[in-house]
C-alpha positions in Angstrom: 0.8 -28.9 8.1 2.8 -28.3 5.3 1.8 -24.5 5.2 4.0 -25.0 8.8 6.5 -26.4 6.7 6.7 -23.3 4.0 6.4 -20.9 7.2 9.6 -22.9 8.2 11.4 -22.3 5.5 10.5 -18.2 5.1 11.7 -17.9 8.7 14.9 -20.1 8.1 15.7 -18.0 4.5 14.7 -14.6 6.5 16.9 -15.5 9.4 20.0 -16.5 7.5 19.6 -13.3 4.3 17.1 -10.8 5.3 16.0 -9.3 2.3 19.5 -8.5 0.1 20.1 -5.5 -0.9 20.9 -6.8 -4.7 17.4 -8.5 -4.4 15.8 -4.9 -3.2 17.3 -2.8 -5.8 15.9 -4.8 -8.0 12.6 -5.1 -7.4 11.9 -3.6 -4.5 9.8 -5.3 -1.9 6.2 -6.1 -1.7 5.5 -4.4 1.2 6.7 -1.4 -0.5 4.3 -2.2 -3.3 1.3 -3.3 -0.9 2.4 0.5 0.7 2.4 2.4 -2.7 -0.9 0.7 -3.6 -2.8 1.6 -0.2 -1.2 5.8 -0.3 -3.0 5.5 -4.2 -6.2 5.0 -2.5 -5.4 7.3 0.2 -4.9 9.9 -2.2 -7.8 9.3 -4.2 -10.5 8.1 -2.0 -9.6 10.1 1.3 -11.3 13.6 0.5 -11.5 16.5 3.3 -14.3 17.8 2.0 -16.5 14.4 2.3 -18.1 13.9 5.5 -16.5 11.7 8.4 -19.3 8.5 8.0 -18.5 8.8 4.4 -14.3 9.0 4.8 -15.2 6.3 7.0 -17.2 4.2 4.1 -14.3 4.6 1.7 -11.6 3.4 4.2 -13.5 0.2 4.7 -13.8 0.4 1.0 -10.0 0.9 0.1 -9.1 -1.9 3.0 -11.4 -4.6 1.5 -9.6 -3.5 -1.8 -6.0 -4.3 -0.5 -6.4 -7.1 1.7 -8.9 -9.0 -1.4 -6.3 -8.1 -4.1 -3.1 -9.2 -1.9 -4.9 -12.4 -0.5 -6.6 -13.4 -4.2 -3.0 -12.9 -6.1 -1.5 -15.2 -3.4 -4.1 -18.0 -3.4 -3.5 -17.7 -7.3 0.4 -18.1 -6.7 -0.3 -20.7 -4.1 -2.9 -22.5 -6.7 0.2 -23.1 -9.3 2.2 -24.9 -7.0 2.4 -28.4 -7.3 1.9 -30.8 -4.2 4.5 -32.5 -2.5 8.0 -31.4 -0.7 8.7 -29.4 -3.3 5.3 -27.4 -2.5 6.5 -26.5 0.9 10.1 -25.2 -0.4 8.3 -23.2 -3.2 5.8 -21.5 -0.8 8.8 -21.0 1.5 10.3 -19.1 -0.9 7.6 -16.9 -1.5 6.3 -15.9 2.0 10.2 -15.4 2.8 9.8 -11.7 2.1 6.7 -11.6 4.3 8.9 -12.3 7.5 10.9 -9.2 9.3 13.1 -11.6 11.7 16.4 -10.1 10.1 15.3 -7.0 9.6 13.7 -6.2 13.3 17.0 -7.7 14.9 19.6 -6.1 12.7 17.6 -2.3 13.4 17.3 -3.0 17.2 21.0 -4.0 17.4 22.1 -1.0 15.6 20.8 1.4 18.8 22.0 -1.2 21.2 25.5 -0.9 20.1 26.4 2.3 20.1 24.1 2.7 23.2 26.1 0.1 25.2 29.3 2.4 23.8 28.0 5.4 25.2 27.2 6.9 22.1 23.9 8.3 22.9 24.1 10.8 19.6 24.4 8.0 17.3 21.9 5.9 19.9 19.4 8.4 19.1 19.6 8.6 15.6 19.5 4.6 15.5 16.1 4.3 17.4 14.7 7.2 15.6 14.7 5.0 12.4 12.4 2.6 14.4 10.2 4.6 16.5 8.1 7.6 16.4 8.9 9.8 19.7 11.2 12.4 19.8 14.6 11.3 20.0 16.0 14.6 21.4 14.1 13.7 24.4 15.3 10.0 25.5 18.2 9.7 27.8 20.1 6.2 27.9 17.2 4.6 29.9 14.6 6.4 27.3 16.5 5.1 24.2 16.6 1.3 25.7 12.9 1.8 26.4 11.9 2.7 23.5 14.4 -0.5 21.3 12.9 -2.8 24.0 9.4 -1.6 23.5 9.7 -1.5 19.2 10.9 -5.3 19.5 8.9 -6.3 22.2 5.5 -5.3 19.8 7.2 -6.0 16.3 7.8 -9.2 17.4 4.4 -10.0 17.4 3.1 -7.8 14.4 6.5 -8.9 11.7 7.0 -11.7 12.4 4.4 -14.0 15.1 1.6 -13.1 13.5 2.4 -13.5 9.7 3.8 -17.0 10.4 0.7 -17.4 12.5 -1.7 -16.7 9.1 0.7 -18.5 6.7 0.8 -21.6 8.9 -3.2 -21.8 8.8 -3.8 -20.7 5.4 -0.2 -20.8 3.8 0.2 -18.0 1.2 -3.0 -15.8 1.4 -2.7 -16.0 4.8 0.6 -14.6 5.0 0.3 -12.1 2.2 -3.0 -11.3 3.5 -2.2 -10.6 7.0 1.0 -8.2 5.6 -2.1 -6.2 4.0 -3.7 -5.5 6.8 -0.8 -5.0 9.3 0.9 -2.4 6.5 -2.8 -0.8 6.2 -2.5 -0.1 9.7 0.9 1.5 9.7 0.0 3.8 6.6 -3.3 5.2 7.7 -4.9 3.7 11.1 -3.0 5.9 13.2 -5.6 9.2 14.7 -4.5 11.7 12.9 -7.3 14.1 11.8 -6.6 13.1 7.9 -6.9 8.9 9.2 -9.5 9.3 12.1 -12.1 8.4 9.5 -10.5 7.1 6.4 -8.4 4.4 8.4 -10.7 3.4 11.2 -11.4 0.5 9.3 -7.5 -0.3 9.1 -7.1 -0.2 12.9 -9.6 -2.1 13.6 -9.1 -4.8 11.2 -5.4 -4.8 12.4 -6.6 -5.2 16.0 -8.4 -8.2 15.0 -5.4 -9.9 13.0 -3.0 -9.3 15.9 -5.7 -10.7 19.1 -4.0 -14.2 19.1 -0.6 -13.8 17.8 0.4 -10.6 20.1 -0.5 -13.3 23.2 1.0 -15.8 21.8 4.1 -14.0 21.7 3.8 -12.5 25.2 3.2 -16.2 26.3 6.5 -17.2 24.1 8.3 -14.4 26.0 7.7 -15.5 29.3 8.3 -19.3 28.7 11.8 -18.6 27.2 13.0 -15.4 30.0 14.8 -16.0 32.9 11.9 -15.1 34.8 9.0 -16.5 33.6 7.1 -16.3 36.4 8.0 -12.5 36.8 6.8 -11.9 33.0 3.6 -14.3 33.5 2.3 -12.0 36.4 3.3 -8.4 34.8 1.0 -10.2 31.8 -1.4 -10.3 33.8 -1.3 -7.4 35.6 -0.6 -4.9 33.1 -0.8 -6.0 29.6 -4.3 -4.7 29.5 -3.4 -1.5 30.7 -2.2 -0.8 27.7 -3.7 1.8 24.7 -3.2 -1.0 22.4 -5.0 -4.2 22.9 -2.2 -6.0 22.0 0.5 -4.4 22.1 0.5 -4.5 25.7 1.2 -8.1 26.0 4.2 -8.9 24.3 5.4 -5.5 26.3 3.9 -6.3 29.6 5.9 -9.8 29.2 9.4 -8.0 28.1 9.4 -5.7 31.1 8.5 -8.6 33.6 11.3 -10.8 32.1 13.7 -8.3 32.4 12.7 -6.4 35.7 12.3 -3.1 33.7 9.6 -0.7 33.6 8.3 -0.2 29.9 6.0 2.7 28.3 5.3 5.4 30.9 5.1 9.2 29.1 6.7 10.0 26.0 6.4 12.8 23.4 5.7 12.6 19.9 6.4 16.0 18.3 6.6 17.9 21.0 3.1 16.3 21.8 3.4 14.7 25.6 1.8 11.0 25.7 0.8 10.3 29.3 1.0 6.5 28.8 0.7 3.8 31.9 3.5 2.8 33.7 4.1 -1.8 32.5 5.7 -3.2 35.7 6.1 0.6 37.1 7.6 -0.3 40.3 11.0 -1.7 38.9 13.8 -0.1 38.0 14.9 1.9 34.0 16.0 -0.3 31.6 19.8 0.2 30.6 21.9 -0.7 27.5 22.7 -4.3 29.0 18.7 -4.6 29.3 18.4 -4.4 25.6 21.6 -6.7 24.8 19.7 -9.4 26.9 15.9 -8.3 25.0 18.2 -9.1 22.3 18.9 -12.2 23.4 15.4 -13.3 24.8 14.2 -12.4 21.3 16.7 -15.3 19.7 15.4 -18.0 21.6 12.1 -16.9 21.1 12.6 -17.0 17.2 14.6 -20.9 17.2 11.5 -22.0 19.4 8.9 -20.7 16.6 11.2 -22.6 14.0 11.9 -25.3 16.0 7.5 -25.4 16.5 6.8 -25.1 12.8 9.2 -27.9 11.9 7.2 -29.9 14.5 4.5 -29.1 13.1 5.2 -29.6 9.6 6.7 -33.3 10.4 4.0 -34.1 12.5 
């Protein structure tokens, strides 16, 4: 319970600074070294001209790598720490960067702002820095989708499911799970150069994110003003999904807010015939991402609000 406790503390420290700037010019951020790490091994290990089984055999080789090294250097951190209170604020302090609860809300109200302005330009630009499809495509509706959708699933990944890990297994846990989500980011995508080399990445991610990205769909719909709405596009749609998890902290946003999420989208000029979450109701606007925006708050106090329980219990 005190890993609870430390996860408490990261969230509290993450809401209240994100990651300062001062801090960042500094020394960076350990994601960014987790992510220059993983594109070392990329570059090294990933060769065209090996066959696919044995691009395949290297990616599960340079995963194992990362998460072992991230998780090992943690539990060594964690080892040095004295117990008691102080233990808790300590740890705290050093899964704090680990937690994106700042970070996702400050680049999600960035598009909703000028988007609730009428500023689709700088709308566009602003959801561009946190998804992948073409933003010369998306009309108002397009650009709320696709904020709604980004905070909807980075709920889950940034910050659920870290504080998930750290609570069970504190530090490793935490660092651990940020190896295998930012693996996943870097080279699980299906591209022809990461079909092989990051299939191991995907799937290890997939794994990682099974109970958190319900938990959060479930945290979602307790906390919307229609929970039963969100319940039943849960489970109607979630599954219907190309992510197996994704689609439930999605399926639970569009039911909450009476929107329809995903549908067909283009990445690079490449159309993505996606299914339809809650397809019968109505586009999503800029007032549907203020009040994502909103949902999204009280879901965060409840997860602080649960790991202080927790911790005290």
């Amino acid at each position: 319970m005190g890993f609870a406790g430390a996860m408490a503390v990261a969230v509290a420290l993450d809401a209240l600074l994100g990651w300062p700037g001062g801090l960042f010019a500094r020394i960076g951020h350990p994601v960014i070294w987790l992510g220059a790490l993983i594109d070392a091994l990329d570059r090294r290990c990933n060769r065209t001209a090996d066959a696919p089984w044995l691009r395949r055999v290297a990616g599960v080789a340079a995963a194992l790598v990362v998460i072992v090294l991230a998780a090992a250097l943690a539990w060594a951190a964690q080892a040095t720490v004295a117990f008691g209170w102080s233990r808790m604020f300590l740890l705290g302090i050093l899964a704090w960067p680990f937690v994106a609860l700042r970070s996702l809300h400050d680049h999600v109200a960035a598009v909703a702002r000028p988007l609730e302005a009428g500023d689709i330009a700088a709308a566009r630009t602003a959801v561009s820095m946190i998804v992948g499809r073409d933003p010369a495509q998306l009309d108002e509706a397009g650009i709320a989708r696709a904020a709604i959708e980004s905070l909807a699933e980075n709920t889950s990944d940034g910050i659920v499911a870290p504080v998930f890990w750290g609570a069970l297994f504190g530090l490793p846990g935490i660092v651990g799970y940020k190896a295998v989500n930012t693996l996943d980011s870097m080279i699980g995508h299906r591209t022809a150069r990461h079909q092989s080399f990051g299939w191991a990445a995907a799937r290890i991610d997939d794994l990682a994110n099974f109970i958190p990205a319900r938990l959060t769909g479930f945290l979602f719909a307790l906390l919307s003003a229609r929970p039963q709405a969100a319940t039943a596009c849960i489970a109607r749609d979630a599954r219907a999904h190309r992510s197996i998890n994704a689609g439930w902290p999605e399926a639970a946003m569009a039911g909450a807010l009476g929107v329809r999420l995903c549908g067909p989208r283009s990445y690079h000029g490449v159309l993505a015939d996606e299914p339809w979450l809650n397809a019968s109701a109505r586009d999503p606007a800029a007032a549907d991402l203020i009040s994502a925006l909103k949902l999204y708050r009280r879901a965060m106090l409840l997860l602080g609000g649960l790991l202080v329980i927790l911790a005290l219990l």
